[in-house]
Structure formats: structure tokens, C-alpha cells
N, C-alpha and C positions, 0 to 999 in steps of 0.2 A: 504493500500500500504506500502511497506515495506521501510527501509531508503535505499537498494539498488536498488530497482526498480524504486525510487524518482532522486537519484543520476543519475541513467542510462537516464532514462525520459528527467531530466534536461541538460546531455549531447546532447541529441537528439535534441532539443529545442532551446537551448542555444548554445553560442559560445563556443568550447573545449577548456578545459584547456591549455595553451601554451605547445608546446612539444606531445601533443596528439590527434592523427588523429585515425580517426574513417571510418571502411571500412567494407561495407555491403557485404555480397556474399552468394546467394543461403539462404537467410532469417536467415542469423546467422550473428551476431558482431563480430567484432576483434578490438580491443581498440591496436594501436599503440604508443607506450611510448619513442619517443626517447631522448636518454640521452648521457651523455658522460664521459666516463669512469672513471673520476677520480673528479664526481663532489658531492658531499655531498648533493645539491637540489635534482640531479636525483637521487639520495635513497631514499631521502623524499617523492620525485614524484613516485617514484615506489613503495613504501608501501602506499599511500594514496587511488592510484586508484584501487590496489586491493583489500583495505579494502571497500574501498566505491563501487566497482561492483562488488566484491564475485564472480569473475568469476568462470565458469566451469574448464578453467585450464588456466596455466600461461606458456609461453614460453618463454625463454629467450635465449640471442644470444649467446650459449656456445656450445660449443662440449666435450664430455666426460675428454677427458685430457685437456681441461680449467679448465672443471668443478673441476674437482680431487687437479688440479695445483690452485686453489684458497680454495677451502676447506682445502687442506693441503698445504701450502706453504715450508714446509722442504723433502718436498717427492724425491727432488734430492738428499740427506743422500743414496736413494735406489738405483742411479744411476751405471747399471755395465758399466764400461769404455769401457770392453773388448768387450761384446758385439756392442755395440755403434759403434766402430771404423771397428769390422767384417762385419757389415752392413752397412758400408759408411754412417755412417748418423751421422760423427762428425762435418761437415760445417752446417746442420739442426737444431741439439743440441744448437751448440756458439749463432746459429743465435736467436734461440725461449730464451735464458738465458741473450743473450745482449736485445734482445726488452721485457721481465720482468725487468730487473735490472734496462732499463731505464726508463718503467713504474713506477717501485717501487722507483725511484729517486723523479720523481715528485710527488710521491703518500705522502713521508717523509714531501718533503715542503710543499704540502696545507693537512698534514696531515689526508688524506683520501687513503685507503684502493684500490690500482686497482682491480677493478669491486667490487667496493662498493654496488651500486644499483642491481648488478646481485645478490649480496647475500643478500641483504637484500631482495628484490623481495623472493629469493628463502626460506627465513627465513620466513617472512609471510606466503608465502602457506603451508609451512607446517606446519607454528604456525594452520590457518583455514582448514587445512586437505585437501587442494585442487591441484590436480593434476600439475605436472611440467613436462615438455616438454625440451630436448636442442637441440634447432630446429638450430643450427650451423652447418657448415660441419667441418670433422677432421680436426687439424690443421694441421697435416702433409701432408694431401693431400694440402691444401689451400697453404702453401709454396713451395713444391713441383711443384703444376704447376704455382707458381708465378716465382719459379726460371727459370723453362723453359721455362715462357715469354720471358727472359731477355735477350739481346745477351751479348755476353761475356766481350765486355769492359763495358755496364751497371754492369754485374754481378761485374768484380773488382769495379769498382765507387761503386759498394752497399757494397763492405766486408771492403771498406775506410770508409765509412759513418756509418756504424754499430758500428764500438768499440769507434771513436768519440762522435757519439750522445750518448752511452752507459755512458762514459767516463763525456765526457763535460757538455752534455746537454746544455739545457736552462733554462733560469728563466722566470718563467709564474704562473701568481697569481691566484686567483679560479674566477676573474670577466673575464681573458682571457678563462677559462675552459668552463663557462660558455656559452662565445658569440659561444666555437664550436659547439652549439645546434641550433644557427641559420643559416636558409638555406642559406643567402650568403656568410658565412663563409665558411660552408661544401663544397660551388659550387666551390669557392677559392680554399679550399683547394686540392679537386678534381681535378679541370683542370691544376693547378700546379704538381700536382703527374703524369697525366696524358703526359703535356709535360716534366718531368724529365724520367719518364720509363713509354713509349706510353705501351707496352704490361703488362703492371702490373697491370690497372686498370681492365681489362679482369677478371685475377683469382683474384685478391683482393676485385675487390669491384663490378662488375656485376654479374661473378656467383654466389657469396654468395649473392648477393638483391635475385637472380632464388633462389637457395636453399632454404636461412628461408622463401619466400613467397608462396615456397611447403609445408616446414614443418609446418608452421605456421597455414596454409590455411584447413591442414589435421589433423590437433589438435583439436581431438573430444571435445563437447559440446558447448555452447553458454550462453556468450558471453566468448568470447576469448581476454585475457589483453598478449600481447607482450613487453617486456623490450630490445630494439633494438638500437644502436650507431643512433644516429641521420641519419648517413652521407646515413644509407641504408633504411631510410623512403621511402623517392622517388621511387626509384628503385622497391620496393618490392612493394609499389602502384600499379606502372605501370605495373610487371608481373604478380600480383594479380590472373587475370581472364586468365594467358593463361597455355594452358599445358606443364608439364616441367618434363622430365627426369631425377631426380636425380643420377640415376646412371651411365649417363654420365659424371659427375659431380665430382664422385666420384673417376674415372679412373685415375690413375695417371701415368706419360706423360712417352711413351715410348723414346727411344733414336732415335733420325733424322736417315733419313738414310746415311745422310754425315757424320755423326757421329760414327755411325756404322763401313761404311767404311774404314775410317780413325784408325778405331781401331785395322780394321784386316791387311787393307794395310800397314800402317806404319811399322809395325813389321815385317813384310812379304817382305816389303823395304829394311828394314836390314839386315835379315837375307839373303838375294837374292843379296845384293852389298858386305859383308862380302865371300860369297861362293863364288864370281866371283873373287874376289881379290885375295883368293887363289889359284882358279884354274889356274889362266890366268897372274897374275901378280908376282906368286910365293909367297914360305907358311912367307918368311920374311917381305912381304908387306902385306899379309893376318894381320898378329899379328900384324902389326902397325897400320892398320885401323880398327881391334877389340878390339884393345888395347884402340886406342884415345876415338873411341865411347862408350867404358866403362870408360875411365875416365871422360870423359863428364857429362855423365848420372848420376854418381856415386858424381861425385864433384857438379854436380845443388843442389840435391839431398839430400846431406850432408850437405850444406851449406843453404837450407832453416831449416833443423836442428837445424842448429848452432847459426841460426836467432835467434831464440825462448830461446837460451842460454840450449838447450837439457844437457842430460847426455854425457858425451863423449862416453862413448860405443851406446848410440843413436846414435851420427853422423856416427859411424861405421859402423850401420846398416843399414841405410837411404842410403851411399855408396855403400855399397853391394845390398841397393834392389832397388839402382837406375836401372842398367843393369837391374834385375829381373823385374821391374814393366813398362820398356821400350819395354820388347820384349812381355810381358803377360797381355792382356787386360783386366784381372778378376782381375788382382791386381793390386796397389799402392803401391810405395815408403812408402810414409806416413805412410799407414796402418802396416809396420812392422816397422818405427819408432816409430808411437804411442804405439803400444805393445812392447816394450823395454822400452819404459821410463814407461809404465803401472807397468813393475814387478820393474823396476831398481827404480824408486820413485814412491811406489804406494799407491795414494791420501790416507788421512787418512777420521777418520769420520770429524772432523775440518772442511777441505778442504771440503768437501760434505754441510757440516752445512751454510757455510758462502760462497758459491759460487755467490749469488746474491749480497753481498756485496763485494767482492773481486773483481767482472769483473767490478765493475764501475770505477776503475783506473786501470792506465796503470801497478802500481807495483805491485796493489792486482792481475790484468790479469795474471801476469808473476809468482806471488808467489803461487797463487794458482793450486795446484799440476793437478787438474780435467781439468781448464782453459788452462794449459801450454800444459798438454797430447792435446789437441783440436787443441792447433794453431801449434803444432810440424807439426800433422798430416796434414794440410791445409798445412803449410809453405812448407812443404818436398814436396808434391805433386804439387804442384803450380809451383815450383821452378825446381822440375824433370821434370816437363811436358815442359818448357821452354829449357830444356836441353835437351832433346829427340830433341826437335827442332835444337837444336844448334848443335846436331850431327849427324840430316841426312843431313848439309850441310857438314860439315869438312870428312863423308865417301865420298862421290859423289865425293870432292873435291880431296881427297888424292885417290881416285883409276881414278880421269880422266874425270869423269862424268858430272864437272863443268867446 
């Protein structure tokens, strides 16, 4: 008998190592490793049980750009801005660079590595030549339909708590890192996350238990070692045995139709009590209520610009694409302030280098040229959308309608 089939035996027999559950399905093992992300034991636990079960393959809780973003941690050096903001995906970006930086805050103090154990895990198998698996979903989907759990004053409460906890953090030693691998910590911490944002446990932490207990469960040969957050042991237990759609899963969340709505009617609001003003009220009260409703728009607009301490000819443009981005539901404010401060200060390699260090305070936030272009963008757009508001009452009102 071999030392791995002694070990295996011995699991079977004996009581499992703390931290590892053991889940039989259709005459194949799956050896469960949960750990917590920034603990030096879960490495140690994770290189121990693959040496000693020689699995067939090893899966661990990553998705392709984790995976890449932990093998290469300077690969934001590659980040194009331009792109980033043409795609609306600069509130995405801040968000995945504040939850790293604050990772990597705590990872400094109990000087361990975020996702320590996933690479060390992943460093094993390939040291024994044994297949690896990243049985995660995308992150960008996984944020994506967390955000559009949220409703929208949660969603502010989260973009307040992001650059805080980025920022401030906490102090937490490796014995509190630890106790998060016990299950009524996890449950704690769950039902707390749960009554802070009810709908964020949904895409955070139930369809990812569905997902890796797909991925996991489809991860050819036997026995199968998974390297897994603690908090999604349970979960992935319990869906284990049922059938699950990952490409449900995968979909990422279309626009409400109130939302929709609202994108086409508002603009179509304006332009509809702007025509009337002219026609009926005459063309000198037309220009005063086209006039007000663009400087409305244009001064929200400019002044979430100004927020961020922009370029001056930023604010220029954020002004000018206030009106533009109030009457055109495919664009934002933001998105031609962000590309104006892109050419007007555009980030060096430095500012690319040193982004995860920079966003953890508030003056590295603002000095750092990649960070500043982010929150322009967010701030103009936040700030115009509140102005759109503020000026379909001051139209209605100055042509009669209020």
C-alpha cells in the first residue's frame, strides 16, 4: 500500500483533519480544504493534503483574472484607461483595486501573501505534474450581479465603505485570521453581511457555493483535493448532489425595465417641455428654460469634477457633457470627463506601478493619476445624474407645469 493510499484510508477511518470535509459522489472523493485567504496555516494545509493524497486534480476557488491578478500582481502597468472608461467599467475597476489594496493591507501586517494557499496549492500541482482546475466564476460577472442586487442607497453606502475600508482598514492578527475558518464565525459573518445588503448574499456567496460545487463536482478523476474560502464549504455541500446551470450563472444582469424607461422617458421629458415652451410660451421663454436646464446639468456635472480636484479644462468638459449625457442614454458626463483628464494628465508607468499602494490613502487616491481619472469619472456622473434630476423640476416649474 502506498503512503497515499495509507493517508487516504486513514482519512476515511479516522476523524478529518480540521478544515477538511470529505464528500463522496457517484464512487469518487472530493477532499474539501477550507481556508482563509490570508492565513499562512491554510498554505500549509493546502500543500500537505495534496502531497499526502496525490490527487487526480486540484481545484481551486479562482477565476482566470484572479488567477493572472495573483501570478502577476503589477499587470495593472497594462491597464488602458481609455478603454476602461469607453466601456463603463470605471466604478468595476476602483471597486476590484480598493478590495486588492485592502487585501494587500492586511496581507503587509501578518505578512502573508492574498491567496497565499491558492498558490501555493497551485505551486504543488505543478511541482507533482497534477492537473489544476479554476473552478470560480468571473469576477466581473460575480460583481456585476452583486451590484445589481443592491438598490441604490445600499449601492452609495457601499462606494462610502469601499475607499474607507481601503483606506483605514482594521487591525486583525493571524489568531483572528484564523478563527475565520470556523463555522460560527463564517455563520456570523454571513448573517451580518446578509442583514447589511439582504440581496448581496445571493450573487456573493450562494451562486458561487452553485458554481464551484459544479465545477468542482465535474473535475475529472479521483480523488479530487479543492482549496475553497471556508465560508463556501457548506453551501457547496449542500448543492453537491443537485443539478445546476452554470450558464445561468454566468449571465450578466440586464437593465430593469424601470430603468430602461427612465432612460428613454426622461430625455424625451425634456426635450417634449423645452418644444412646448417654445411653441406656446414664446422663443424668449423657450431659451430661459433650455438655458436653466443646461446650466443645471452642466454645473452638477462640472462640479462632481471639481470634487476630484480635475484639470480645469476637465471641468469644462464634464459642463459641456453635462446637457450631452442628460439628453443621450448611451453616454455619461463622466465618460468625456474621464477622457480629458486621460490625455490632459495621462497616468504614467509610476502611477500604473504603484496603484495598489497609492489607493490605500486618501492623498495616494487623489495623487495617483489612474485613481483620480476613476473617481472624476464616478464623481461627474453621480453628480450629473442628481442634476438631471434637479432640472426636470426647475423646467416643469418655469414653463407652468408645477
Amino acid at each position: 500500500m502506498t503512503e497515499a493510499s495509507t493517508f487516504i484510508d486513514s482519512l476515511d477511518n479516522a476523524k478529518l483533519p480540521s478544515n477538511v470535509d470529505l464528500v463522496e459522489w457517484q464512487g469518487r472523493r472530493f477532499y474539501l480544504v477550507g481556508t482563509a485567504h490570508l492565513s499562512q496555516k491554510s498554505a500549509e494545509l493546502a500543500e500537505e493534503i495534496i502531497r499526502q493524497v496525490r490527487p487526480a486534480a486540484v481545484a481551486v476557488e479562482l477565476c482566470e483574472s484572479r488567477f493572472q491578478a495573483l501570478r502577476d500582481p503589477s499587470r495593472w502597468r497594462n491597464t488602458d484607461i481609455v478603454k476602461v472608461i469607453r466601456a463603463g467599467r470605471s466604478l468595476l475597476l476602483l471597486s476590484q483595486l480598493m478590495l486588492t489594496a485592502f487585501q494587500r493591507k492586511l496581507g503587509k501586517g501578518l505578512k502573508v501573501q492574498p491567496g497565499a494557499e491558492m498558490l501555493r496549492a497551485i505551486s504543488v500541482a505543478e511541482e507533482l505534474h497534477i492537473p489544476v482546475v479554476l473552478a470560480d466564476r468571473d469576477i466581473k460577472a460575480t460583481l456585476k450581479r452583486t451590484w445589481a442586487a443592491l438598490t441604490s442607497f445600499q449601492r452609495t453606502k457601499l462606494l462610502v465603505q469601499l475607499p474607507v475600508k481601503a483606506i483605514v482598514g482594521e487591525d486583525i492578527d493571524s489568531a483572528e485570521i484564523e478563527r475565520l475558518k470556523e463555522q460560527s464565525v463564517v455563520d456570523d459573518a454571513l448573517r451580518e453581511l446578509t442583514e447589511t445588503y439582504p440581496g448581496v448574499r445571493l450573487a456573493l456567496i450562494d451562486e458561487r457555493d452553485r458554481y464551484l460545487a459544479s465545477k468542482i463536482r465535474e473535475t475529472e478523476g479521483s480523488p479530487v483535493v479543492a482549496i475553497i474560502g471556508a465560508g463556501h464549504i457548506p453551501g457547496i455541500k449542500r448543492y453537491f448532489n443537485q443539478q445546476i446551470d452554470r450558464s445561468e450563472l454566468e449571465k450578466l444582469p440586464s437593465p430593469s425595465i424601470t430603468k430602461r424607461v427612465l432612460a428613454l422617458g426622461i430625455p424625451a421629458l425634456i426635450v417634449g417641455v423645452i418644444l412646448y415652451a417654445f411653441l406656446t410660451l414664446g422663443t424668449k421663454q423657450g431659451f430661459e428654460v433650455a438655458g436653466s436646464w443646461a446650466l443645471i446639468t452642466g454645473s452638477s456635472s462640472a462640479l462632481g469634477a471639481a470634487l476630484v480636484f480635475s484639470h480645469p479644462l476637465t471641468v469644462l468638459v464634464a459642463f459641456i457633457g453635462g446637457p450631452i449625457g442628460a439628453l443621450a442614454p448611451v453616454v455619461r458626463p463622466g465618460w468625456f470627463a474621464g477622457l480629458a483628464e486621460a490625455i490632459l494628465r495621462k497616468p504614467k508607468v509610476a502611477d500604473l506601478e504603484s496603484i495598489l499602494d497609492d489607493i490605500g490613502s486618501l492623498r495616494g487616491l487623489w495623487r495617483n493619476r489612474l485613481s483620480r481619472i476613476l473617481l472624476i469619472v464616478i464623481f461627474t456622473n453621480i453628480l450629473g445624474g442628481l442634476g438631471s434630476l434637479l432640472a426636470i423640476g426647475q423646467v416643469l416649474s418655469l414653463t407652468g407645469s408645477l
